[in-house]
C-alpha positions, 0 to 999 in steps of 0.5 A: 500500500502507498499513499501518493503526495504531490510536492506541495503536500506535507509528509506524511504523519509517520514520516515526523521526526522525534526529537533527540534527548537522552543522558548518553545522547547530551554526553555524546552530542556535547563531546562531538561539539567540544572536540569538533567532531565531524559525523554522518549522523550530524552532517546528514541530519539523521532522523535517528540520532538520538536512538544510535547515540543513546545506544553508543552508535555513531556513523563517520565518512572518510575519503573527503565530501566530494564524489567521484559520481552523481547519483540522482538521489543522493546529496553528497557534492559531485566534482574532482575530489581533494587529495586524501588526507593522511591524518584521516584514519587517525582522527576516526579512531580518535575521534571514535575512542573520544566517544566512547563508542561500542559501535562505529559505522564508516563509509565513504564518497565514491573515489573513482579518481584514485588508483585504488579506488581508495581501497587502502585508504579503507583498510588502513582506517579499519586498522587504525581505529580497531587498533586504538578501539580494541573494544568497540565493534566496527562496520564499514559501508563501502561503495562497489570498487567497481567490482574488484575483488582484490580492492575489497579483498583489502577491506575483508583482510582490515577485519571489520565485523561487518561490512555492508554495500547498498543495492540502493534501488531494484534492477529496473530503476538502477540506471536512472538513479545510479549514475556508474553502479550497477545492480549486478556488479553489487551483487557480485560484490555482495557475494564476494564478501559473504564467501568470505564468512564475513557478516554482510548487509546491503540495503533499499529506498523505497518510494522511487517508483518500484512494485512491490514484487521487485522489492521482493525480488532485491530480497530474493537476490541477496539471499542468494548471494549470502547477505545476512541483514537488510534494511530497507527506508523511504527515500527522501529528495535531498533538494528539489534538483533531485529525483523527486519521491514517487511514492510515500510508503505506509508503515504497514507496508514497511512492516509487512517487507520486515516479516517477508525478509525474515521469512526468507531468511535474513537475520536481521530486516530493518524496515521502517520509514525512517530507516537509513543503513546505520539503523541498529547496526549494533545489533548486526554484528550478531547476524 
């Protein structure tokens, strides 16, 4: 079921944010402001801030703010990316370690200008924060490295628990929406991880035009290259200049895709309006 709205119409009642509060979210909160601390979950306005913070979760980007590629639904800055910065993989883990964090989430802008794609600038931040957080459980969501098993061999060597690629969208509205990924080519990357005995998650947006028996068809793809989670959001433009939403999804709906999933055998489904890739990803390690 769906409910469809025009641009001019407000969001749904479901899609309204609660605001953040929590002692372990103020602590964290006025750690990251006091050591200017730079985070997905600040930076991107996640809806879900409070909840991750109070669970001793937080989500960081390496590799810069400007993308290599443009994808049509995403906010982050399109051009010709800086030089990496050395100091990066250092200033994640300490920022990590400043936290006090259990859980961390990393990932990245595409960087197809690089020779390695940016893979070794992966690891080597894998391996600096698991070296100054010997404690804290890490998962990392990369993008596809243009299928190369050797560069994403170099991540699964870095050793995080958890390493996640998004699918993004369904096969048919792949190509409007990804400006260079394609859906066969994350697929392979998927699985390429899951044989590698690590956990592996991918997740969806819903609300850009796909059926439901598509979005049952992603899910049937992941098991079967050997994804363990998934989660599954509604899609919201960044700015009028991109793809605009087609669809508003009912909780029902989502709720509904959760029990699928379940069935088919994931361990883990995060299905919720408001879910984004990070969403509970504690609790993931344990897939």
């Amino acid at each position: 079921m769906t409910t469809r709205l025009n641009e001019r119409e407000r969001l749904p009642r479901w899609m309204k944010m609660q605001l953040p509060k929590g002692e372990s979210y103020s602590r964290v909160k006025n750690l990251v402001a006091q050591h200017q601390l730079h985070t997905i979950c600040t930076s991107g306005n996640c809806p879900n801030i409070g909840e991750c913070w109070n669970r001793g979760t937080a989500t960081f980007m390496i590799l810069g703010e400007i993308c290599t590629r443009n994808c049509k639904f995403c906010g982050v800055k399109t051009g010709k990316p800086l030089i990496p910065d050395a100091e990066e993989p250092h200033r994640i883990a300490e920022s990590v370690q400043i936290m006090k964090l259990k859980h961390a989430v990393i990932t990245s802008v595409d960087r197809d200008d690089l020779p390695d794609l940016g893979a070794s600038f992966w690891a080597e931040t894998i391996r600096e924060v698991k070296t100054m957080n010997p404690d804290t459980s890490l998962e990392v969501l990369i993008p596809d490295f243009q299928g190369k098993t050797e560069l994403i061999q170099q991540v699964i060597d870095a050793g995080p628990e958890v390493i996640s690629h998004n699918m993004e969208t369904v096969e048919r509205l792949t190509p409007h929406i990804r400006s260079a990924a394609k859906y066969r080519t994350s697929l392979k990357v998927i699985e390429y991880i899951a044989a590698s005995c690590i956990i592996t998650k991918s997740g969806i947006m819903l609300g850009l035009g796909e059926t439901e028996r598509e979005v049952l068809q992603v899910m049937d793809d992941l098991r079967g290259v050997g994804c363990k989670v998934m989660t599954i959001g509604q899609y919201l433009a960044p700015t009028l200049n991109h793809i605009p939403v087609k669809d508003y999804i009912t909780p029902e709906q989502f709720d509904a895709y959760r029990t699928i999933g379940i069935k088919k055998g994931f361990s883990f489904v995060e299905s919720s309006p408001l879910v984004r890739s990070s969403y509970k990803a504690d609790i993931h390690v344990k897939a």
